[in-house]
Structures are given as structure tokens and as C-alpha cells.
N, C-alpha and C positions, 0 to 999 in steps of 0.2 A: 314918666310916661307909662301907661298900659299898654296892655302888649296888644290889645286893637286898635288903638288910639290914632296912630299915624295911619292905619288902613281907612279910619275913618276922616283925616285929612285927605285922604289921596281921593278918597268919595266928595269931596266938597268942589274940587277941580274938574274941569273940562278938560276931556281926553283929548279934542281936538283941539282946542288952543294951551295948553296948560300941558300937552303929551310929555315933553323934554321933563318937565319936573315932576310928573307922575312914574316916569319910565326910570328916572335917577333914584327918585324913593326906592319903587320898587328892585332895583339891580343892586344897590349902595349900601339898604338899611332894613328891608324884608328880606332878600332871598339872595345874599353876596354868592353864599358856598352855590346854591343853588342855580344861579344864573354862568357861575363859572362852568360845571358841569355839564350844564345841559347845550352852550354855545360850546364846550368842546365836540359835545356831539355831533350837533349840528353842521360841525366843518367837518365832520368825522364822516357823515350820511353821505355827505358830495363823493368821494371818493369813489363809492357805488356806482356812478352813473362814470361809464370806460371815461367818456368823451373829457369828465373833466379830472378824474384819475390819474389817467394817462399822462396830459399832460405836466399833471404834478410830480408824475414822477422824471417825465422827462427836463423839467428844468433842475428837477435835484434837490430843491429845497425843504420839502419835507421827508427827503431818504439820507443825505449826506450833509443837513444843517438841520435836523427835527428840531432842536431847544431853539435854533434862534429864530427860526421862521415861527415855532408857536408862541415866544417870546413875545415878537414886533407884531402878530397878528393881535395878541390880546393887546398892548400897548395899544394901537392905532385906533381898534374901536374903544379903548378904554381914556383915551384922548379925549373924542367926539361926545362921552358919555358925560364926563366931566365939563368940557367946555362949551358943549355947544355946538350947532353949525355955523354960526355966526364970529365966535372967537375967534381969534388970530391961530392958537395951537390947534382950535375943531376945524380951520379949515387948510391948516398944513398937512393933519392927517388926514381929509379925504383927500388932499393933492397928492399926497402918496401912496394912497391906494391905487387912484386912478391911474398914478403914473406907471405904477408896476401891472396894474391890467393893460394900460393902453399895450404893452410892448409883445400882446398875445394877441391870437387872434381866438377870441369867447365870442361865444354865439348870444345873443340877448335871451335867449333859451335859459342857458343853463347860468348866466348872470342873473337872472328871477329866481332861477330854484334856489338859489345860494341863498339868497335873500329871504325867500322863503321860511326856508329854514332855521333861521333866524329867529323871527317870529314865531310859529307852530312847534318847533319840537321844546322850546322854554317851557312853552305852558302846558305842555304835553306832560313834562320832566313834572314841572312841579306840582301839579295836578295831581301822581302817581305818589311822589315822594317829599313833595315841601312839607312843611306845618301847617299850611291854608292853601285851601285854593286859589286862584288868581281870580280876582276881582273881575268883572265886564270894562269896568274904567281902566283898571291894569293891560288887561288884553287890548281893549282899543286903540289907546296910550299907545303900547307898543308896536301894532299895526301903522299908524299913525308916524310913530318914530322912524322906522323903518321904508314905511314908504316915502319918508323925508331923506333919510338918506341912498336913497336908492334914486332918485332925482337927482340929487349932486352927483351920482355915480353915469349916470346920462341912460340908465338901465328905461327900456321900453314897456309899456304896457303893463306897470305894476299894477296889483291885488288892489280894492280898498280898502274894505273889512277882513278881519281876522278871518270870518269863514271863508271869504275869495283866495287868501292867500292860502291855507289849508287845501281846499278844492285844487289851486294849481300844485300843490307842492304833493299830494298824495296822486295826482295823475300823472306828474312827471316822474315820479318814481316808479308806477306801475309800470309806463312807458318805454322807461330808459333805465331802471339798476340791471345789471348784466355782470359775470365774471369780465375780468382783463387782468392780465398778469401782472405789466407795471402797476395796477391800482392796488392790488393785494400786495404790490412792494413795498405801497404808501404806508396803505395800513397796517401793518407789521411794523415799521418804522414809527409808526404814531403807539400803536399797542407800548413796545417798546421803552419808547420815550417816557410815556408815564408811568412805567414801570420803573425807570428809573429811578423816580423822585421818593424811594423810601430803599432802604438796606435790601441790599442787590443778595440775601438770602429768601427775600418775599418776593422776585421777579414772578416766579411761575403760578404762585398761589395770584398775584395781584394782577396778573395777566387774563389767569382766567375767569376772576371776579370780573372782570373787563367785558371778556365777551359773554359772558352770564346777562348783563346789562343790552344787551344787543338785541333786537327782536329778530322773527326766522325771515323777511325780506334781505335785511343786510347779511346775517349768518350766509346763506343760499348767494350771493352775491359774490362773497369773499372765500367761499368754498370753506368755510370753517366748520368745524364737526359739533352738532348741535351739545350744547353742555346740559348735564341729568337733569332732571327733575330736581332734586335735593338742593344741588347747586345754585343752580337756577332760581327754588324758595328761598333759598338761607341768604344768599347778595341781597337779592330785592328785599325781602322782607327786612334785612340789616339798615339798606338807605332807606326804608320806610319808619323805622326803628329811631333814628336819627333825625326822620322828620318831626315824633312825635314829640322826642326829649327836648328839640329847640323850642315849638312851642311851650313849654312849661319853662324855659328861659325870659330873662327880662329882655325886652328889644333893645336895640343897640342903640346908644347915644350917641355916635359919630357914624358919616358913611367909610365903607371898605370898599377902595376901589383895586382893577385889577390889578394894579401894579405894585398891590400890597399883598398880593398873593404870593405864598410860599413856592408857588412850582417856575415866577419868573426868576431867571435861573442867571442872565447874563449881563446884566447891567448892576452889580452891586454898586458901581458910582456912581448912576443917574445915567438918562439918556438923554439927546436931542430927538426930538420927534421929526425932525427934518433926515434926521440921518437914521432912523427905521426903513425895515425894508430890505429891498436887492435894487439892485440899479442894471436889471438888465441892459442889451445893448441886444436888440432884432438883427436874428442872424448869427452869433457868434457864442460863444460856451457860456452857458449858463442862462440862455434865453433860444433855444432851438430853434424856436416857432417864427418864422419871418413875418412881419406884423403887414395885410393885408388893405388895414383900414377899415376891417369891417367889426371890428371890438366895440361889443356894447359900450366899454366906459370911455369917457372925456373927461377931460376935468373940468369943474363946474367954477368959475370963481366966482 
């Protein structure tokens, strides 16, 4: 295979009916490293906004379990990416997503910006730094995908095109990123975390490569000290560096999905996908937030 050849299958498909197997191409077989990256961020951006920050930090899970809460988050969507919404394991992991949102009380607000971002900061990411741009089939695809699972998630008044969803996710940012202390606890703990995953003498050098990658809305957010100039060229310019060497790579003969990534960290025996997750309990240690009934998600069966 050439190394456009599969961009030119993805071109032969309908974004709207054909979305799941254009969005698997492209996450699987064009852009694995690249899609990993850029959905860290993207969970990475929420943090910003107190309301959902806060809360994370208040249940604990990304301050006092970071590996396994970012473990079970990549597994769950990397479930649904493989299987399906339709499958028996794509539709255990949205039952577990929804299950661990039902036991908060999230505003259909900030369950869209989530979502959002999902969609808009990927193609953003690799737009900047892939080997190719994302295709118009690619982006719709995944608008498309996205707003499919965001349905199961019982999430209101999603985007439909990729510009709608854009349009919400840069007004609710404008809106709502704000400093909050617990949320800067998150992300020190996320910072962290990935700093882990290589010889604990490169923490502070791989830290600040970290927020080098960070634009000045988030920096100003988390009160972080803007990084130089120099810094700032040499990171970017390195993941743009690395976009260009892939493309002169042959494409990949099999897909790479996330669970075949080096940073999942806690299931070297396999996992059950029913048993991903926290199993909170509303009201008592480890789930704060007494659950109201007003949580954007349900489960959808």
C-alpha cells in the first residue's frame, strides 16, 4: 500500500453512513500516535473550566489514582472505537461511562464541551503536527461519530458539523476557563503522570515540554509561567519534525489501537471492560457529589 492509498479509500466512503469505519481508519492506521495525543489533551482542556476541574479533583481520581483513571478512560473509548456502538463490549463501555457520570451531578453544558473537544482539538493537533491534514471526510466522520456517541450518552443539543461543534467549544471556553485551585491540583497530577512514563531523570525537562505544547488561554487558566520563546520553537517545531519523518514512512499494515499503547500502564493481564472504571456510590467517599437527577448522561441501551 501507498502511503495515500488508504486516505484514498477513506475518500470513497460516506462520512455519514460509513462515519465508524472512516473514524477507525483514521484513529487505528493514519494518525494512532497522533490521535492518542491530542484526546489527552482534550481531557486535558476540561480541567480549565472550575465547574468541571473541581469536581475532578474532588472525587480523587485523577489526583490520588492518575494511571488508572487515565488507563480505564483511554480503554472505554478505545472499546467503542474497536467495537462499535452496536457490539456487546461498545455497548458495555458506554454503560460504563454513563454509569460513572450518572452518580454526579454535570450540567448538559459542560457534558457538550467534553464532547466537543473531542472532536475540534484532534484536528486542530493534527492539522499543526500530523504528516497530513485531516481530510473533510475525516473531520465529518468524526463529528458524525461523536455526535453518535454523545446520544448514547443522553448528552442534549449536540453540534452537527464539525464547525458547529468548534463554534460551541471555543465559546464555552471563552465563557467559562477561569483559575480554581482544585483544577490546577488536576493538572499537576496529569502533568505528572506523564511525566512518569519515561526515566524519572527527564521529569522536569518532559514537564516542561508539556506546557511548551499548551496555548496562553490554558497557561493564564492554570496560572502557569508562560515558557520562552526558544522553548516554546524547539517542542513544537520537534512534534512538527516528527510529523514530517512519518510521512516518509510506509503506512501501517495493521491497526494500533489504544490499548496497545505504551503509557496503559495497569492491566498487564488483560482487562474486563465491565470492570473499568470507579463504581461510585452518591454521597459517600469517593463520589462527594449527591447525585440530584439532573446529570446530563443515562444510559442508553
Amino acid at each position: 500500500m501507498k502511503r495515500f492509498e488508504r486516505l484514498e479509500q477513506i475518500r470513497r466512503l460516506d462520512p455519514e453512513r460509513d462515519y465508524l469505519e472512516i473514524y477507525r481508519l483514521t484513529t487505528t492506521f493514519e494518525f494512532p500516535w497522533d490521535y492518542t495525543r491530542a484526546l489527552e489533551l482534550a481531557l486535558y482542556r476540561t480541567y480549565a473550566v472550575p465547574s468541571i476541574g473541581r469536581l475532578l479533583a474532588q472525587t480523587a481520581e485523577l489526583t490520588d489514582r492518575t494511571q488508572k483513571r487515565y488507563d480505564d478512560t483511554a480503554l472505554l473509548l478505545d472499546t467503542i472505537v474497536e467495537h462499535g456502538f452496536t457490539g456487546d463490549e461498545g455497548r458495555t463501555a458506554i454503560r460504563r461511562i454513563n454509569q460513572m457520570h450518572r452518580s454526579y451531578d454535570i450540567s448538559n453544558d459542560d457534558m457538550r464541551y467534553v464532547l466537543c473537544t473531542f472532536v475540534v482539538v484532534p484536528k486542530r493537533w493534527i492539522d499543526t503536527y500530523g504528516w497530513r491534514r485531516l481530510s473533510r471526510h475525516e473531520t465529518a466522520a468524526a463529528a458524525t461519530y461523536y455526535r453518535t456517541l454523545g446520544q448514547h450518552m443522553g448528552i442534549k443539543e449536540i453540534p452537527g458539523s464539525y464547525e458547529e461543534f468548534e463554534n460551541v467549544l471555543d465559546a464555552y471556553e471563552e465563557a467559562n476557563f477561569g483559575w480554581d485551585e482544585e483544577a490546577r491540583s488536576v493538572s499537576d497530577a496529569t502533568l505528572d503522570l506523564m511525566a512518569s512514563w519515561y526515566p524519572s531523570p527527564l521529569a522536569p525537562l518532559l514537564r516542561k515540554a508539556t506546557v511548551a505544547l499548551l496555548d496562553e488561554p490554558l497557561l493564564r487558566a492554570f496560572r502557569y509561567e508562560s515558557p520562552d520563546a526558544l522553548t516554546r520553537s524547539l517542542v513544537r517545531g520537534a512534534v512538527r519534525l516528527r510529523g514530517r519523518a512519518v510521512r516518509l514512512m510506509p503506512p501501517r499494515s495493521a491497526p494500533h489501537y489504544a490499548r496497545q499503547n505504551r503509557e496503559i500502564k495497569g492491566y498487564p493481564n488483560g482487562y474486563v471492560v465491565a470492570e473499568l472504571g470507579s463504581f461510585p456510590v452518591p454521597g459517600v467517599r469517593g463520589c462527594p457529589v449527591p447525585h440530584k437527577g439532573t446529570s446530563a448522561s443515562a444510559p442508553v441501551e
